[in-house]
C-alpha positions, 0 to 999 in steps of 0.5 A: 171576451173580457179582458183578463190576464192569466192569473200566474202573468199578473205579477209579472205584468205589472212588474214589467209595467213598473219597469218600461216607466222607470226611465229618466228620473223614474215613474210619474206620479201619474203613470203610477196613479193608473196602474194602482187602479189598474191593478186594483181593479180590472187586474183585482190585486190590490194586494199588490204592494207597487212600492215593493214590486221589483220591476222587470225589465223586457227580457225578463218579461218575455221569458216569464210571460209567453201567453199570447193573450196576456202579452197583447194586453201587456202592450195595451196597459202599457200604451196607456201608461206611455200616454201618462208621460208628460212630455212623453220624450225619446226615453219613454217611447224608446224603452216601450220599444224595448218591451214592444220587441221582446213580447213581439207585440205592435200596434199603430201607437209605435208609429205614432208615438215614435213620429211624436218624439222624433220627427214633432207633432205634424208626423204624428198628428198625420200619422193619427189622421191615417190611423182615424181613417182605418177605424171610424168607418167600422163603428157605424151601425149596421142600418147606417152603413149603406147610407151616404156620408154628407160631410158638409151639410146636415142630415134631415133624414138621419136627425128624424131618425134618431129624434123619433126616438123622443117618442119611444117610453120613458125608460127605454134606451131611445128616450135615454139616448135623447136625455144623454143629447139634452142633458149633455147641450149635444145636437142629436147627429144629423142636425148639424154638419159633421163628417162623423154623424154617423159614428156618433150615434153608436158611440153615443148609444155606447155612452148612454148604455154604460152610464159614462157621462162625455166629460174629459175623463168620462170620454177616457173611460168610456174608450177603457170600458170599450177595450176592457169587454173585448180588446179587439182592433176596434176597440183597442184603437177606441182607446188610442185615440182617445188617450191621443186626444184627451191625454197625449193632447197633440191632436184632436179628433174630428169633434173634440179640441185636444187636452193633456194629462187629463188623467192626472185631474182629480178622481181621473185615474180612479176613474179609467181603472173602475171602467175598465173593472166594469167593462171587464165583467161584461158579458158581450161588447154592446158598442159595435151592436144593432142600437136601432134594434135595442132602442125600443127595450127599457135600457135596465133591460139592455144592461142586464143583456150585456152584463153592465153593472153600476158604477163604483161611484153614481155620484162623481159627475161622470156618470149618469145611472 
């Protein structure tokens, strides 16, 4: 299912938004930045006014918003807005808290972003590595799933697999898999080492099938569209652990250095509102699908399967279309 908020929650959702970021000296302009493209696009509201928006504070909020499914994508929204915190301190993380409790809502961020401010980085970044370990695994394609994982040396088998793709039409989501490898400098997986090949590969078929190109804010997005066509577990800790890695910048994932504040570099925030946007207008989840099934269809074939349309902008160096 897309997501979507009911339409009479919406204003009162983002008001609540706009008041679990006013702590300390009041929003950043960074949390602001992705709300209004939030807003405009996967909320479509852009006759929202944030500047005249009175911000409601979680008793508020619970008793005006009391839709399960809206309250669930309230606290989604909200971790990425807690992400976009630098620092993220105790006043941050306390009043999410706030709001988490009124709304009756969790989830792994709580944990791990209370460890971060209370008990510093090691906690946390533990706490990440549990979290990772709960949630890569079920992201492996289903043809992939029976074989052993081999951390420490390549996997010949695998990269034959995935480069016989090479041979498939020019135009098929196979070959375009291959071309996002090529143009991207990326070993197709199972050419090196890695304890996540195996994830790589649908997550990379996720990148080739929605355009998105692996840039810092490109790999943000890509999470956001994941979690925007069906906020299920697997896809909501897509996000978290993307906004942990690329944005939170405290840890890193098994393939990617930590970075910070990536959404606050240019086009970045635009960028995650317009993928979630896209994502939302899906008409089925292509990340968690057979890839090895799709690779032979033309990928105009396959995105038009799943709903997936063009970008808002083709040209802006996170995107291949």
């Amino acid at each position: 299912m897309g997501f979507r908020i009911v339409e009479e929650d919406v204003e009162p959702v983002v008001a609540g938004l706009l008041g679990a970021i006013d702590v300390d000296d009041g929003p950043q302009d960074e949390q602001l930045a992705v709300l209004d493209s939030v807003v405009r696009h996967l909320l479509g509201r852009g006759d929202l006014d944030l500047d005249a928006l009175e911000p409601l504070g979680p008793t508020e909020v619970a008793a005006t918003v009391t839709d399960p499914m809206s309250r669930r994508r309230f606290h989604w929204l909200l971790v990425a807005l807690e992400s976009c915190r630098h620092p993220l301190g105790p006043a941050q993380v306390g009043r999410v808290e706030e709001y988490c409790d009124a709304l009756d809502v969790d989830g792994a961020d709580r944990q791990i972003f209370r460890d971060l401010v209370t008990n510093g980085t090691a906690r946390a970044a533990a706490d990440f590595r549990r979290f990772l370990d709960t949630t890569l695994a079920a992201r492996v394609d289903p043809p992939l799933r029976s074989m052993p994982v081999v951390a420490d040396a390549p996997e010949p088998d695998l990269a034959e697999r995935i480069g016989a793709f090479a041979e498939l039409p020019d135009g098929s989501l196979g070959r375009a898999f291959v071309d996002f490898h090529t143009r991207n400098h990326l070993p197709l997986p199972g050419v090196e080492a890695s304890p996540i090949n195996h994830f790589f590969v649908g997550h990379d078929m996720t990148h080739t099938i929605a355009g998105i190109e692996p840039t810092g804010p490109g790999e943000v997005a890509l999470s956001a569209f994941q979690m925007a066509a069906e906020d299920n577990p697997l896809n909501t800790a897509a996000l978290l652990a993307s906004l942990v890695v690329h944005e939170v910048g405290f840890e890193r994932s098994p393939s990617v250095a930590a970075e910070a504040g990536i959404l606050a570099t240019p086009g970045a925030a635009e960028l995650l509102g317009s993928e979630m946007g896209r994502g939302a207008a899906c008409t089925a989840d292509f990340s968690l699908a057979d890839h090895f099934e799709l690779a032979p269809l033309p990928l105009s074939v396959v995105r038009e399967r799943f709903g997936v349309r063009a970008p808002v902008d083709p040209d802006d160096g996170h995107h291949c279309w």
